[in-house]
C-alpha positions as CSV (number, residue, x, y, z in Angstrom):
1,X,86.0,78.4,-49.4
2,X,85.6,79.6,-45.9
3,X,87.0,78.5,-43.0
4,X,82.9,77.8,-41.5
5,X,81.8,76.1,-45.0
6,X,85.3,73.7,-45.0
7,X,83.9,72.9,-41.2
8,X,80.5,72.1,-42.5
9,X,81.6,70.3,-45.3
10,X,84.3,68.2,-43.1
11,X,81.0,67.7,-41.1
12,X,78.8,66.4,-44.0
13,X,81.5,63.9,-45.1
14,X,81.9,62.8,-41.7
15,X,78.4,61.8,-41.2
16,X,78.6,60.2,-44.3
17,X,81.0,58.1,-43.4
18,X,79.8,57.2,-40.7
19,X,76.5,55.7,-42.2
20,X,78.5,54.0,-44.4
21,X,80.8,51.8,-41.9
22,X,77.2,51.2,-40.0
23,X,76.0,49.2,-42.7
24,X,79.1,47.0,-43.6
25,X,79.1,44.1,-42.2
26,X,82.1,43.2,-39.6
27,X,84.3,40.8,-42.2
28,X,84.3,44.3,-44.3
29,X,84.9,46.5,-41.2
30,X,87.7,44.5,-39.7
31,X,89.0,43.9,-43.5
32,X,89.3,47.6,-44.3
33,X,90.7,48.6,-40.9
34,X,93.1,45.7,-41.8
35,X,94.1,47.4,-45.1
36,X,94.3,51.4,-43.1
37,X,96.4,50.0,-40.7
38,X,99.0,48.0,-43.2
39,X,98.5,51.4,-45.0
40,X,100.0,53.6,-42.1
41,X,101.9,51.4,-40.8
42,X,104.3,51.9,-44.3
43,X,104.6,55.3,-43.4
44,X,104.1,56.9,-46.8
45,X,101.0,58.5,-46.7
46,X,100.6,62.0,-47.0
47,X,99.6,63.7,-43.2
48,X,96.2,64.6,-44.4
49,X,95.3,61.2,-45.6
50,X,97.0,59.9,-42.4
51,X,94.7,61.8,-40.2
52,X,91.5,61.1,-42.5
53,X,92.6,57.1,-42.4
54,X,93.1,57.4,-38.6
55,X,89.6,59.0,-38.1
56,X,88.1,56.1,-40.4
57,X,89.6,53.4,-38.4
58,X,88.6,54.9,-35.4
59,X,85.1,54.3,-36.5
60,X,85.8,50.9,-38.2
61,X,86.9,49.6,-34.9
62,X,84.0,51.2,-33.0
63,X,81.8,49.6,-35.1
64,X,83.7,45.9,-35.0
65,X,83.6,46.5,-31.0
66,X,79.7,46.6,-31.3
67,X,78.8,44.2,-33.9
68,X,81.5,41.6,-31.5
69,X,79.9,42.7,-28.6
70,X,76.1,41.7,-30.2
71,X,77.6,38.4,-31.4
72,X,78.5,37.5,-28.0
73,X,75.5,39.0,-26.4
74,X,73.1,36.0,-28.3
75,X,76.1,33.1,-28.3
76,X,74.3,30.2,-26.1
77,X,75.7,27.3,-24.6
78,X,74.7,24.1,-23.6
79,X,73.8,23.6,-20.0
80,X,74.5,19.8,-19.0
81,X,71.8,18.3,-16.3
82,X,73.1,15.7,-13.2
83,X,73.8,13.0,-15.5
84,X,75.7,14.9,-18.2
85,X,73.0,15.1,-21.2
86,X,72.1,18.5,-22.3
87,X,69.4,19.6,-20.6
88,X,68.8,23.7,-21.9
89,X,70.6,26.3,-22.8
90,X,72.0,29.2,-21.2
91,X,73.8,32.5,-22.1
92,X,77.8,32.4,-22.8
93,X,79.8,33.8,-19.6
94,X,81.9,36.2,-21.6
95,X,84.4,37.1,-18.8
């Protein structure tokens, strides 16, 4: 195989897996970047697979950061009126 086709085909798989970590859901994401990082963290994986682990975790986390960050984007809270009763809602001050 060619240097160019191994690029294209690194390519393919890439984008690949990136539509696949789009559509789990984050308890799989965070659960699978759990299991790459206890899996690098042992030290005996092969360079390759190292890097190919690191470049999937990457993408797990990316995609944990933005399902978290649409989470916290429609978390309401309760907005008490004068005499301490709720009285509407309003969005969650995140910071």
């Amino acid at each position: 195989m060619t240097k160019a086709a191994a690029e294209t085909a690194a390519a393919k798989d890439a984008a690949k897996g990136a539509a696949a970590v789009q559509s789990l859901s984050f308890e799989q994401a965070l659960a699978e970047l759990e299991g790459l990082v206890t899996k690098l963290e042992r030290g005996d994986v092969p360079l390759e697979e190292s890097i190919a682990a690191y470049e999937r975790g990457e993408a797990l986390k990316a995609h944990c950061s933005r399902l978290l960050s649409a989470a916290e984007a429609r978390v309401e809270k309760i907005r008490l009126g004068a005499d301490g009763k709720p009285a509407g809602l309003e969005p969650l001050d995140v910071e």
